[in-house]
PADREN-293194 format. One line per field, with one value per residue (C-alpha): residue in three letters; x, y, z; chain; residue number from 1. Coordinates in Angstrom, 2 decimals. Each point is the difference from the previous one (the first is absolute). Example, Ala and Ser with C-alpha at 12.3 -4.5 7.8 and 13.67 -1.06 7.14 Angstrom:
# PADREN-293194
type = (ALA / SER);
u = (12.30 / 1.37);
v = (-4.50 / 3.44);
w = (7.80 / -0.66);
mol = (A / A);
seq = (1 / 2);
***
This chain:
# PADREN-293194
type = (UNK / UNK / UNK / UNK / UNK / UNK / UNK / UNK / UNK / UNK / UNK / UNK / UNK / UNK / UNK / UNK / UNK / UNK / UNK / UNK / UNK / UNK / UNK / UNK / UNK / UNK / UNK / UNK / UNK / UNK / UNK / UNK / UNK / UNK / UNK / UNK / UNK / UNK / UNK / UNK / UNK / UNK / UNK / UNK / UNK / UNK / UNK / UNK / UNK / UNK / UNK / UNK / UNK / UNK / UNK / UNK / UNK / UNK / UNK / UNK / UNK / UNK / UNK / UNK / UNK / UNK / UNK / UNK / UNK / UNK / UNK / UNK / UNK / UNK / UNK / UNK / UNK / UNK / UNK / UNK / UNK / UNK / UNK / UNK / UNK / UNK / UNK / UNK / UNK / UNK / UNK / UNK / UNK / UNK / UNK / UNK / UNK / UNK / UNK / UNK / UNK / UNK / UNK / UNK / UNK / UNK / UNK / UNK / UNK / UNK / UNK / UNK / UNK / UNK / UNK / UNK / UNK / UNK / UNK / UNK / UNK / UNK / UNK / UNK / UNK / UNK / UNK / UNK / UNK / UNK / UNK / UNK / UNK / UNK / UNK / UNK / UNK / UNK / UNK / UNK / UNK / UNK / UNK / UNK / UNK / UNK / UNK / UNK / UNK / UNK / UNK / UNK / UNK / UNK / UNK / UNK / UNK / UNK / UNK / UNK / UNK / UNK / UNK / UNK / UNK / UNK / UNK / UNK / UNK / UNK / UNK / UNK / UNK / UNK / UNK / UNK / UNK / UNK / UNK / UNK / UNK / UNK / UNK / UNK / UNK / UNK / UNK / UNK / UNK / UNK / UNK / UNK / UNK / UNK / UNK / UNK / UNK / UNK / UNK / UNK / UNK / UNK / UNK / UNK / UNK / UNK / UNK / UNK / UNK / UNK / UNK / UNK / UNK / UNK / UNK / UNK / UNK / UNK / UNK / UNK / UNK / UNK / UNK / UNK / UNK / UNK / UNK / UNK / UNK / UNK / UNK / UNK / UNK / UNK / UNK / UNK / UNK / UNK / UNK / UNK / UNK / UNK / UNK / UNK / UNK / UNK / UNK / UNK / UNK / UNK / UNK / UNK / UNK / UNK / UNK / UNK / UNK / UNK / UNK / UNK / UNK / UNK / UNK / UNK / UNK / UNK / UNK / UNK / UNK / UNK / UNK / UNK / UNK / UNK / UNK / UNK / UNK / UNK / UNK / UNK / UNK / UNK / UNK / UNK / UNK / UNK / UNK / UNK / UNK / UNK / UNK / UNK / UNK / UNK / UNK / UNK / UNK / UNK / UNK / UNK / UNK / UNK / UNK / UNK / UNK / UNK / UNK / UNK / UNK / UNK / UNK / UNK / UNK / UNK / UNK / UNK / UNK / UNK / UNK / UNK / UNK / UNK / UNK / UNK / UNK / UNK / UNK / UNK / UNK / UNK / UNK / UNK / UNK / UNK / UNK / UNK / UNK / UNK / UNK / UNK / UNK / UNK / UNK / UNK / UNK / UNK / UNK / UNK / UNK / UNK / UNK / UNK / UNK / UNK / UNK / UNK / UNK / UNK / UNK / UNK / UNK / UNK / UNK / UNK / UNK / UNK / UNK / UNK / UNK / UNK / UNK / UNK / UNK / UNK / UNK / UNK / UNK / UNK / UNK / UNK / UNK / UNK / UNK / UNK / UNK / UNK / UNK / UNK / UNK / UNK / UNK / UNK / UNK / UNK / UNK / UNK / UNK / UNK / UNK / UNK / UNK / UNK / UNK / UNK / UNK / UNK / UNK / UNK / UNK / UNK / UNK / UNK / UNK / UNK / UNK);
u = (-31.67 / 0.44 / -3.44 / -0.26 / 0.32 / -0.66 / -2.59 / -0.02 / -3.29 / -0.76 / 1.39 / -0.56 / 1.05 / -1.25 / 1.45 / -1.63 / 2.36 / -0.42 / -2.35 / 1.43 / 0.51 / 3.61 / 0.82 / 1.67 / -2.06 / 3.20 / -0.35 / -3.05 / 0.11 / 2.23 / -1.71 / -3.38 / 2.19 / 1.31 / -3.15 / -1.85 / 2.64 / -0.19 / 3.12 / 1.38 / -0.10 / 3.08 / -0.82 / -0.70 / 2.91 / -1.10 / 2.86 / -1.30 / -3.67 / 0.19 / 1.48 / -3.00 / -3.19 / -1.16 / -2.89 / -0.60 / 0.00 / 2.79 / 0.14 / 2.99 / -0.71 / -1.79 / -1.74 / 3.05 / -0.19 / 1.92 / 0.24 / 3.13 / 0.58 / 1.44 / 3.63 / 0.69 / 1.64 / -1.78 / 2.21 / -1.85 / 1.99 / -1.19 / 1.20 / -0.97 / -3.93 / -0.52 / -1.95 / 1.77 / -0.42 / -3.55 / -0.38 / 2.06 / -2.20 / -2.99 / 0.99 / 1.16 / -3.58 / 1.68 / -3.02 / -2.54 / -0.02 / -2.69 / -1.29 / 0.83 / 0.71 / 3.03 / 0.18 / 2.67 / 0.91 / 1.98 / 1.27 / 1.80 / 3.10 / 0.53 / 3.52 / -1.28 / 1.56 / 2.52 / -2.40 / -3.00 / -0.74 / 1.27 / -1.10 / 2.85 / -0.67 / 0.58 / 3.26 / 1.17 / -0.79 / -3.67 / -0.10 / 0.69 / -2.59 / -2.28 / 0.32 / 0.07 / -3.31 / -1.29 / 1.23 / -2.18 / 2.81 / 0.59 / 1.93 / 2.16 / 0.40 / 1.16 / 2.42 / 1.93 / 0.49 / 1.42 / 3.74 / -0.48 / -2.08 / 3.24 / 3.01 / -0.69 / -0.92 / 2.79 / -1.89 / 0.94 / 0.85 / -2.87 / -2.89 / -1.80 / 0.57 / -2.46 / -0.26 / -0.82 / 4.17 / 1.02 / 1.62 / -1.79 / 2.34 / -0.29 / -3.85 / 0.06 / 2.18 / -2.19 / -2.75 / 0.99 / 1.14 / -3.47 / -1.70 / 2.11 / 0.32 / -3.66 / -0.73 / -3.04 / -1.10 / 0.91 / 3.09 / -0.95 / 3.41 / 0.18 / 3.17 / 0.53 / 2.75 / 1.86 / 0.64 / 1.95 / 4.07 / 1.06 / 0.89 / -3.29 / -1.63 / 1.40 / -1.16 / -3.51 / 0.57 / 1.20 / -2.95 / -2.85 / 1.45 / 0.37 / -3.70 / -1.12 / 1.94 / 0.20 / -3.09 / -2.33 / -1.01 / -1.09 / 2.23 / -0.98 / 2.82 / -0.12 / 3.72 / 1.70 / 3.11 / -0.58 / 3.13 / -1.68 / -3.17 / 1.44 / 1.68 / -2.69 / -3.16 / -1.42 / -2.49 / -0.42 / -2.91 / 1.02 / -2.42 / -0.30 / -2.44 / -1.86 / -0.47 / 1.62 / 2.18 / 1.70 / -0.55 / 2.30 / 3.39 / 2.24 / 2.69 / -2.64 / -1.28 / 2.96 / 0.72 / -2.93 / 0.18 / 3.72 / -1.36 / -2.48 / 2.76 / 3.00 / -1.97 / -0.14 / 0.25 / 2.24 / -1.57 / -0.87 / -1.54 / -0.33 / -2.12 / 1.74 / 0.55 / -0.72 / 1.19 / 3.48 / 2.65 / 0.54 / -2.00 / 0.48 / -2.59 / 0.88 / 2.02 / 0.86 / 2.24 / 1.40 / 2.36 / 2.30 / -2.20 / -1.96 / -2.84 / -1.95 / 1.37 / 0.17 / 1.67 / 3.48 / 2.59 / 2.79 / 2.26 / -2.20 / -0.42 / -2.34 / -0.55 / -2.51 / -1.58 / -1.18 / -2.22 / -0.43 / -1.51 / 1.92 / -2.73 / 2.85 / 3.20 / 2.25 / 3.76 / 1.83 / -2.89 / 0.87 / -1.70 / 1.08 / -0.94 / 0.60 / -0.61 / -1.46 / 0.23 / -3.39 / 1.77 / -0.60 / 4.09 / 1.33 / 1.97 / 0.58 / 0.22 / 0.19 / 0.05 / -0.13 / 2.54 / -1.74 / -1.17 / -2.19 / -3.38 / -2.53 / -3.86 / -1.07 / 0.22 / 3.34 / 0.64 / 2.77 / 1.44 / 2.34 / 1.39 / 1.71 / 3.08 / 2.23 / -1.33 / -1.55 / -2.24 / -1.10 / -3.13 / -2.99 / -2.39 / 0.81 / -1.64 / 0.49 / -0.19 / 0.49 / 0.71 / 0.02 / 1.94 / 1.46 / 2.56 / 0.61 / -4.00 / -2.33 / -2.87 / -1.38 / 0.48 / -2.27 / 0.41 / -2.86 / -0.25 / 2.26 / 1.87 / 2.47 / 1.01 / 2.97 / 0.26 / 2.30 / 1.76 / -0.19 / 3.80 / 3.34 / 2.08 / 3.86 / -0.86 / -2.96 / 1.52 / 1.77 / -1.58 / -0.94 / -3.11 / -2.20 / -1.72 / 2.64 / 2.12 / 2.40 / 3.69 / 2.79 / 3.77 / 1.70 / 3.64 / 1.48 / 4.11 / 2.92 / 0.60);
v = (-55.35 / -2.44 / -1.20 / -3.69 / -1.35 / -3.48 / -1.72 / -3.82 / -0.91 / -4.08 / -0.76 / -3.98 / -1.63 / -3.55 / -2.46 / -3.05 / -2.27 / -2.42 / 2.28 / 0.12 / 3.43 / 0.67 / 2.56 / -1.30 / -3.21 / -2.33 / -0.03 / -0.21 / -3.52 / -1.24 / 0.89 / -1.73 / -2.69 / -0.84 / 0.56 / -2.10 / -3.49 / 0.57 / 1.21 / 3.47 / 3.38 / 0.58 / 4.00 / 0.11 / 0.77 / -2.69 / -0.06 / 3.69 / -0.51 / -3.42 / 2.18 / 2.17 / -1.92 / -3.44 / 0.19 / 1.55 / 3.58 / 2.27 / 2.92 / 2.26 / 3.17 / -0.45 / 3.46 / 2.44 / 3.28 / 2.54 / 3.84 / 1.90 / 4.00 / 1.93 / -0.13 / -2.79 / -3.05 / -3.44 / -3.30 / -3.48 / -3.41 / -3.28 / -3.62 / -1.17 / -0.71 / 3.08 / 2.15 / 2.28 / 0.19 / -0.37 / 2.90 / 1.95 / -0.98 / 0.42 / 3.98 / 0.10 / -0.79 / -3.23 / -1.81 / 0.08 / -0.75 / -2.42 / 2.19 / 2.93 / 3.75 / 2.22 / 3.67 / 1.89 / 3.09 / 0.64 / -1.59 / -3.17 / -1.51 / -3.45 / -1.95 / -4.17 / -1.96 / -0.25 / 0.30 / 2.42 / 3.20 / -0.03 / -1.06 / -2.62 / 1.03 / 3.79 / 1.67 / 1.62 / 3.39 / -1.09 / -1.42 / 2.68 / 2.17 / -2.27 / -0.60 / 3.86 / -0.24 / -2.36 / 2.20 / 3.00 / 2.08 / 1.99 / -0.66 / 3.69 / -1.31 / -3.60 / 2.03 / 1.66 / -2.67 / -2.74 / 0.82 / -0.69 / -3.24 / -0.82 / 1.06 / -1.89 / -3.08 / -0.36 / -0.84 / 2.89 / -2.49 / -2.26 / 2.78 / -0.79 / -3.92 / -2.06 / -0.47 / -4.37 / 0.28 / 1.56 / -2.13 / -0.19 / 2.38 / 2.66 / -0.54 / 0.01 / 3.56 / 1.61 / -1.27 / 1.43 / 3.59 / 0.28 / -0.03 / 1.67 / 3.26 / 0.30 / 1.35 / -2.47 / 0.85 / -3.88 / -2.31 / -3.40 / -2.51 / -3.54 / -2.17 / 0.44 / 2.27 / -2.91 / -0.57 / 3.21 / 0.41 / 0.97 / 3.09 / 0.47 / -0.74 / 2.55 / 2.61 / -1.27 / -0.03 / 3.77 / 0.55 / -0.98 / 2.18 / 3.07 / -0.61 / -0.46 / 2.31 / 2.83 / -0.13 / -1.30 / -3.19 / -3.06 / -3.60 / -3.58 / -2.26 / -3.50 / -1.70 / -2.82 / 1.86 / 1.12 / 2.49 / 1.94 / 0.36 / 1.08 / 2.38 / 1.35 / -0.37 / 2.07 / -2.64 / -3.56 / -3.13 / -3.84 / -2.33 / -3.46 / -2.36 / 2.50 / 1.97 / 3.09 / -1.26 / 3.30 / 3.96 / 2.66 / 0.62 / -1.65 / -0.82 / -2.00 / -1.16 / -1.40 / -1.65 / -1.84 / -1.92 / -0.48 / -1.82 / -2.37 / -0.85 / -0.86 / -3.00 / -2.97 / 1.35 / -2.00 / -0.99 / 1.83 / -0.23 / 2.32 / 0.47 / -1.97 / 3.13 / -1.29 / 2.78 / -0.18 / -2.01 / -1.63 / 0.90 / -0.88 / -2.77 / -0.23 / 0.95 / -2.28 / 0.65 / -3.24 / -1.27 / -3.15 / -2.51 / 1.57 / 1.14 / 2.98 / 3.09 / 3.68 / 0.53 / -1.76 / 0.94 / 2.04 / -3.05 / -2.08 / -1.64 / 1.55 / -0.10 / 1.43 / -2.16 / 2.29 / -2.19 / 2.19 / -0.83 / 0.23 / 0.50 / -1.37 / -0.18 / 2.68 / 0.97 / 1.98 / -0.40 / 1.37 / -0.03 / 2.49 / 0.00 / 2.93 / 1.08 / 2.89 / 1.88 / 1.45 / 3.15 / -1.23 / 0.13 / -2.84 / -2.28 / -2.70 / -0.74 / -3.56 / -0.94 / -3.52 / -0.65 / 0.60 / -3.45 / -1.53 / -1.15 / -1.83 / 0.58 / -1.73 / 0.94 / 0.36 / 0.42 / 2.15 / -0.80 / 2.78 / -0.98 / 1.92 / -1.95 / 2.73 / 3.37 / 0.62 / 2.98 / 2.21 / -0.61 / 1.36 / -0.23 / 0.21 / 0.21 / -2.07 / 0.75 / -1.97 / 1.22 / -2.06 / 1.18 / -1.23 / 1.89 / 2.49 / 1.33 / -1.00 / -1.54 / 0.00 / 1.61 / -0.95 / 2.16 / -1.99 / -0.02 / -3.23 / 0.16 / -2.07 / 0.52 / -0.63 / -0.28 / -0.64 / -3.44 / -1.67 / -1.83 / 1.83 / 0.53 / 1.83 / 3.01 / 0.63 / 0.57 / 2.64 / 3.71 / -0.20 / 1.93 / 0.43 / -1.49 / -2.46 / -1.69 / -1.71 / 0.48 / 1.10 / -0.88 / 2.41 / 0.61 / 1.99 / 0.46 / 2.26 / 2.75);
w = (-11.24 / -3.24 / -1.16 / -0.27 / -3.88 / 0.45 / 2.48 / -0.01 / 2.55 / 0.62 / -3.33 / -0.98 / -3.63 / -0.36 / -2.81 / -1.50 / -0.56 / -3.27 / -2.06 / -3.42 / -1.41 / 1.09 / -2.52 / -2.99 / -2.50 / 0.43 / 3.52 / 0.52 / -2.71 / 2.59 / 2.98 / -1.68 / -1.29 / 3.53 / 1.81 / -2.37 / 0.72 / 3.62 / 0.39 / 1.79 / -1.13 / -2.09 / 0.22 / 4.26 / 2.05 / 2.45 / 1.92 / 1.79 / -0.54 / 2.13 / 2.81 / 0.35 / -0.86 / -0.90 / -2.35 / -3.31 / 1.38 / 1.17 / 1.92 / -1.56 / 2.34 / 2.99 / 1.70 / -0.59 / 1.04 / -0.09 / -0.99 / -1.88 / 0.67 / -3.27 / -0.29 / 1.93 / -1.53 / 1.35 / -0.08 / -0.46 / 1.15 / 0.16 / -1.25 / -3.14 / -0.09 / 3.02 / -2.59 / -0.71 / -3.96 / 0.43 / 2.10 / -2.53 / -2.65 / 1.69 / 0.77 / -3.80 / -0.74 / -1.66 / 1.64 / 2.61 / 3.71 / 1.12 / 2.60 / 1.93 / -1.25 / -1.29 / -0.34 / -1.96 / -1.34 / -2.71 / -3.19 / 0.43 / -2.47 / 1.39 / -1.45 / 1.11 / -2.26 / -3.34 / -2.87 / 1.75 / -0.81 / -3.81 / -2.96 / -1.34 / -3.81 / 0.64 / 0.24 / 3.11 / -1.10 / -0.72 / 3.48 / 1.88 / -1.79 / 0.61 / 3.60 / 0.45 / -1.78 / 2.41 / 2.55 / -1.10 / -1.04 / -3.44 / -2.76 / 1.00 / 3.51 / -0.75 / -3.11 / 2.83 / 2.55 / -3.41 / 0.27 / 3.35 / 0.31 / -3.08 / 1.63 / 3.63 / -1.66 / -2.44 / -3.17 / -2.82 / -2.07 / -0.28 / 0.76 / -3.35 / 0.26 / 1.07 / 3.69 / -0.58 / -1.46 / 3.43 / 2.55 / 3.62 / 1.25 / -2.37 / -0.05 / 3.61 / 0.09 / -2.79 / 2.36 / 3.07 / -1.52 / -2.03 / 3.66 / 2.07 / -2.44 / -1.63 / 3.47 / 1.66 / 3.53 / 1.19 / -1.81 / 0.91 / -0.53 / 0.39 / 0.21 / -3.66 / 0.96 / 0.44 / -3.55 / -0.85 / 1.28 / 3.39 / -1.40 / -1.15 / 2.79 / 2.34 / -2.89 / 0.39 / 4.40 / -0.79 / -2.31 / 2.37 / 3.09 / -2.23 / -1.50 / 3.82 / 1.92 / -3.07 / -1.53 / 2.75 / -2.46 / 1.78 / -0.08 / 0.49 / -0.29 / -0.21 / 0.43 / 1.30 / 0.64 / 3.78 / -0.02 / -2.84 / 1.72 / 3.27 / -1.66 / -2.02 / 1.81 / 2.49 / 1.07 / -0.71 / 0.00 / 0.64 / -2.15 / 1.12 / -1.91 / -0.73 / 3.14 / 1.64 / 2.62 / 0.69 / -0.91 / 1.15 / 0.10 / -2.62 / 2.38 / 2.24 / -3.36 / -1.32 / 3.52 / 0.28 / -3.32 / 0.36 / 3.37 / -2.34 / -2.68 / 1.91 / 1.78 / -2.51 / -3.41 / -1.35 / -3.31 / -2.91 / -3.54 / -2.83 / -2.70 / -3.23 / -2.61 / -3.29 / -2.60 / 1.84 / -1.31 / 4.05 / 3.04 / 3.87 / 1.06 / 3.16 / 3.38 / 2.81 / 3.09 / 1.74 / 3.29 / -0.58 / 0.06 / -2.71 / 2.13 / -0.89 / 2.27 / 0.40 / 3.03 / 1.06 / 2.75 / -1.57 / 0.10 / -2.06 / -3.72 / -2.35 / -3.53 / -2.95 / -2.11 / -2.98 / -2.73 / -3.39 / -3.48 / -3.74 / -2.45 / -2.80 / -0.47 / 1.82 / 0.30 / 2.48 / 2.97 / 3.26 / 3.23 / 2.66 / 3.69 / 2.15 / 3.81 / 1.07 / 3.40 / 2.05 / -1.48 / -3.60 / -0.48 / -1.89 / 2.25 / -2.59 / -3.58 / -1.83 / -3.11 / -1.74 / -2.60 / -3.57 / -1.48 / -3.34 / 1.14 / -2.24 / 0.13 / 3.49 / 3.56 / 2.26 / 3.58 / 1.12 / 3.45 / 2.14 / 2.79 / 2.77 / 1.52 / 1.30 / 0.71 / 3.33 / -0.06 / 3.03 / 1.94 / -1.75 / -2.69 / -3.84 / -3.23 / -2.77 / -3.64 / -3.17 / -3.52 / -3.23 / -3.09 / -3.48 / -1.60 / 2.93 / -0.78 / 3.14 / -0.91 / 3.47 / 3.80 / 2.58 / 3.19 / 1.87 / 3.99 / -0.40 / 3.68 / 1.62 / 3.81 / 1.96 / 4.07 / 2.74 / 0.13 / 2.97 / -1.05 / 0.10 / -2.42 / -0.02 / -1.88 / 1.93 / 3.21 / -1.39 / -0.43 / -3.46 / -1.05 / -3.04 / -2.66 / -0.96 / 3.30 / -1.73 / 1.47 / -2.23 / 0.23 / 1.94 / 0.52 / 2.37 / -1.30 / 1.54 / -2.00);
mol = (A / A / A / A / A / A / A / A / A / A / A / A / A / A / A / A / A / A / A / A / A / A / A / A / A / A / A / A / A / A / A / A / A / A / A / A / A / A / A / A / A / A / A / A / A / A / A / A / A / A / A / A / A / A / A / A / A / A / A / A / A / A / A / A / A / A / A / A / A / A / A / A / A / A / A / A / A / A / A / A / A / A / A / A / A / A / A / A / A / A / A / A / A / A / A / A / A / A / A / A / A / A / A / A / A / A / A / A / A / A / A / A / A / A / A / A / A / A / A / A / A / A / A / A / A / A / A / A / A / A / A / A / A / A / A / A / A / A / A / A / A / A / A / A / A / A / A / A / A / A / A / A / A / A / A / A / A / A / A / A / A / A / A / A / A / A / A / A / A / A / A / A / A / A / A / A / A / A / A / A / A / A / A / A / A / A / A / A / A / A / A / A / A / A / A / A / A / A / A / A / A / A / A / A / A / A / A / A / A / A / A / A / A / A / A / A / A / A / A / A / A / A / A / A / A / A / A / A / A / A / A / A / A / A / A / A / A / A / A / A / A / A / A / A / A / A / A / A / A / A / A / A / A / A / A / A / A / A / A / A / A / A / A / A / A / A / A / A / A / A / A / A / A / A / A / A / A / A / A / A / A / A / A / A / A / A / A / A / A / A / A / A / A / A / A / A / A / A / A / A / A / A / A / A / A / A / A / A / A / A / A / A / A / A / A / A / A / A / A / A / A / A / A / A / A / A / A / A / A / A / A / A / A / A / A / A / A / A / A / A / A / A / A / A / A / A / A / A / A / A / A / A / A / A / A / A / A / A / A / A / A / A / A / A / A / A / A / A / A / A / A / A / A / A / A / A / A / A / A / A / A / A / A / A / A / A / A / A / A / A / A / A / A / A / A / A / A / A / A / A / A / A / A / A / A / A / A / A / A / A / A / A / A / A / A);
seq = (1 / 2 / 3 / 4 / 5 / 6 / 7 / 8 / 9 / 10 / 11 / 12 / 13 / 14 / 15 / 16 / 17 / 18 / 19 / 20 / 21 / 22 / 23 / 24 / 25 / 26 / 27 / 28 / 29 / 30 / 31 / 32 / 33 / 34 / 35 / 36 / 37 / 38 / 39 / 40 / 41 / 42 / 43 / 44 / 45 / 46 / 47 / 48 / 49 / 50 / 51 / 52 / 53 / 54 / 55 / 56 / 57 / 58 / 59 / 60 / 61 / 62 / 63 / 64 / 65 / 66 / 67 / 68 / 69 / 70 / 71 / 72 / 73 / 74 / 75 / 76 / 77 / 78 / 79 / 80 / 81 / 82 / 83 / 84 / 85 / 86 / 87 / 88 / 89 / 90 / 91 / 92 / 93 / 94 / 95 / 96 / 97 / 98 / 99 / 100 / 101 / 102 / 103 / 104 / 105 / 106 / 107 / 108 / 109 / 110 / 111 / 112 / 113 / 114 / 115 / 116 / 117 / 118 / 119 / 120 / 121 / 122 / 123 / 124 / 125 / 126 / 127 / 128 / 129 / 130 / 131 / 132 / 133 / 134 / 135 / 136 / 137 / 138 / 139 / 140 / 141 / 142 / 143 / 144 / 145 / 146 / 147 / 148 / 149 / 150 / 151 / 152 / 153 / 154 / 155 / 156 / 157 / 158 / 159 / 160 / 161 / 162 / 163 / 164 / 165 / 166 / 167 / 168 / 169 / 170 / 171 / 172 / 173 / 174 / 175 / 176 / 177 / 178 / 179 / 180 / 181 / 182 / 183 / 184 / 185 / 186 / 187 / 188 / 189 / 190 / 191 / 192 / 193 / 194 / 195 / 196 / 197 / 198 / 199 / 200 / 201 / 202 / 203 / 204 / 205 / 206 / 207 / 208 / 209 / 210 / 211 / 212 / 213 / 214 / 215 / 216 / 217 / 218 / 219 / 220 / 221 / 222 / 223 / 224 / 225 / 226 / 227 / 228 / 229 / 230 / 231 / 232 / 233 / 234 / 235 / 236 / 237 / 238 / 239 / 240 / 241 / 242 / 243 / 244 / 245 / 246 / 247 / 248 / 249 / 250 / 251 / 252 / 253 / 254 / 255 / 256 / 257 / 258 / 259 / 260 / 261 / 262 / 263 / 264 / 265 / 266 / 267 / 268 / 269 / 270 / 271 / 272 / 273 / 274 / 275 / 276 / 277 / 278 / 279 / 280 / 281 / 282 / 283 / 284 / 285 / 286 / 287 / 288 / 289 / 290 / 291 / 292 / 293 / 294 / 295 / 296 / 297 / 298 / 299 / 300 / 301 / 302 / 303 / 304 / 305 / 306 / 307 / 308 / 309 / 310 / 311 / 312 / 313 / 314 / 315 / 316 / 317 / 318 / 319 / 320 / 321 / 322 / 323 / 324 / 325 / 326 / 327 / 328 / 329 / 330 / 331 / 332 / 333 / 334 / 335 / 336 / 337 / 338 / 339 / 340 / 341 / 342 / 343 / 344 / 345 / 346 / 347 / 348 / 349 / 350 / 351 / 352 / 353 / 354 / 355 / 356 / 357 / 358 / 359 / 360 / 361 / 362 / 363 / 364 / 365 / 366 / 367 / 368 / 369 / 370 / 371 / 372 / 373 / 374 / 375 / 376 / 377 / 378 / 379 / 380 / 381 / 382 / 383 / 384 / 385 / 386 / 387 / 388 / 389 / 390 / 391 / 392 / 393 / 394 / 395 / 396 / 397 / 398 / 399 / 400 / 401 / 402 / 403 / 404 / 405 / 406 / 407 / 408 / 409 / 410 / 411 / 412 / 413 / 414 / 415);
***
């Protein structure tokens, strides 16, 4: 019988919201700055904290418990603001819970966020040593595992380059291959998968089940891509505000929050990315009359109204919306035409006018890019749903079935 590795019992994490000390001097001159005229917290994501509590505290994790066997690979889904990174970093030892107690065993390599884990002034090389180091091993046993850790992340060339001159994505796939070959007992990986390449991303999929399966390591994976944790995760836990809504299957899992998002979520805002040359701002789905909606009969208008920031002056922008099935297969791809944009902020509108799409609910994702390089994907739980219409219409009296109804001309000559 697999002995359990992690043990999560009545686990609580409280915030205090407006205490300066947010982790870096300029912000915390800003936070004091605003604090001191009376005006908002320019550091507080106020938007989610609003949702789940009213005064100066917040509850980020609310009594969560929950046990993990060896081998097994553990999703984690919830909306933006469920708690899922702090749960993540509380396991990493990142910080503390409040209250309540956690039992593991084993060594843990944890991949949160772009810029953990290494030191920026060191090269690649250096890094890896040194987070085999933290990891207990020797120098001999990190040696033999290098070509390795080099070779699936596709570095060679910059190993002995600083790691603060990498991009995000080769920083993220260095990352990733550092703790999935230095051989920890529990990988803990957040949604900063989402900043390598699709192709990338099914090596790191491939990764975890052979580390799982294979080598009876234990997974926790945090993603907002629900086909990738179906297909990966042997069990699964739905955070909402903080609390464990659901524990079991992933299937059930996956249901469950799918249930919560595709009633009224039709508005959206993102965190403005200020090293990036443009970042999204914000997401809205509307019906003709420009009313917020998420849910129209297959027959009706609908349109996107993306808002996004230039931080100066940029050529050759595009902004690309596509659709995704439950399946995670891409139904639909488009793409703005490339355009100049000065520093300020832009909305981008898409509008559907002639495809009619199959009953169901779809994914959305939006991509931002200049000169054919994305800048930035986000593959959020952003859903739009489609029913029955109660009008009719020629082509749907016919027998047409699938994702897309729309009749096509069809001849019938003598031959």
């Amino acid at each position: 019988m697999a002995k359990t590795v992690i043990h999560f019992e009545n686990v609580s994490k409280l915030y205090k919201l407006g205490e300066i000390s947010t982790g870096t001097i300029s912000r915390d001159l800003s936070r004091w700055w605003a604090l001191s005229r009376g005006k908002s917290d320019p550091v507080s994501k106020i938007g989610e904290v609003l949702k789940k509590h009213s005064d100066k505290t917040v509850w980020a994790l609310s009594d969560i418990s929950f046990e993990i066997k060896q081998g097994e690979v553990l999703g984690i889904i919830g909306g933006n603001g469920a708690g899922k990174s702090t749960l993540l970093k509380i396991l990493s030892r990142v910080t503390k819970p409040t209250s309540g107690r956690i039992r593991i065993r084993g060594r843990i390599a944890s991949l949160l966020e772009v810029g953990t884990g290494f030191h920026p002034d060191l090269t690649g090389r250096e890094n890896i040593f040194l987070n085999g180091a933290i990891l207990g091993m020797r120098k001999s046993e990190i040696l033999n595992k290098l070509d390795e850790i080099v070779a699936f992340a596709g570095v060679e060339r910059y190993l002995d380059t600083p790691v603060k001159r990498y991009s995000s994505g080769m920083y993220v796939r260095l990352a990733f291959a550092v703790a999935a070959h230095l051989e920890p007992e529990i990988l803990v990986i957040d949604e900063v998968l989402a900043v390598g390449d699709a192709e990338f991303q099914r090596k790191c999929l491939g990764k975890m089940k052979d580390v799982s399966q294979n080598e009876g390591r234990t997974v926790l994976f945090v993603s907002h891509n629900l086909a990738s944790v179906k297909s990966l995760c042997s069990k699964c836990i739905f955070l909402k505000n903080g609390k464990l809504e659901y524990q079991g299957k992933t299937d059930l899992a996956i249901n469950q929050y799918l249930n919560i998002l595709t009633h009224n979520q039709n508005e959206f805002y993102f965190d403005a990315k200020e090293n990036h040359e443009a970042c999204f701002t914000s997401l809205k789905i509307t019906d003709s009359k420009n009313q917020l909606n998420n849910t129209f009969s297959i027959m009706d208008f609908w349109q996107l109204k993306i808002g996004f920031r230039t931080h100066y002056s940029v050529s050759d922008l595009v902004v690309a919306v596509g659709l995704l099935t439950s399946d995670n297969i891409l139904l639909r791809s488009i793409f703005s035409k490339p355009f100049h944009a000065e520093n300020g902020n832009y909305e981008a509108v898409f509008s559907e006018n002639d495809i009619v799409y199959g009953v169901g609910t779809y994914q959305i994702i939006i991509s931002l890019s200049i000169n054919n390089h994305i800048i930035q994907h986000i593959e959020e739980p952003i859903f739009i749903t489609f029913e029955e219409t109660q009008f009719q219409h020629s082509f749907l009296n016919t027998k047409n079935k699938g994702l897309i109804l729309n009749q096509m001309n069809v001849r019938i000559l003598p031959v």
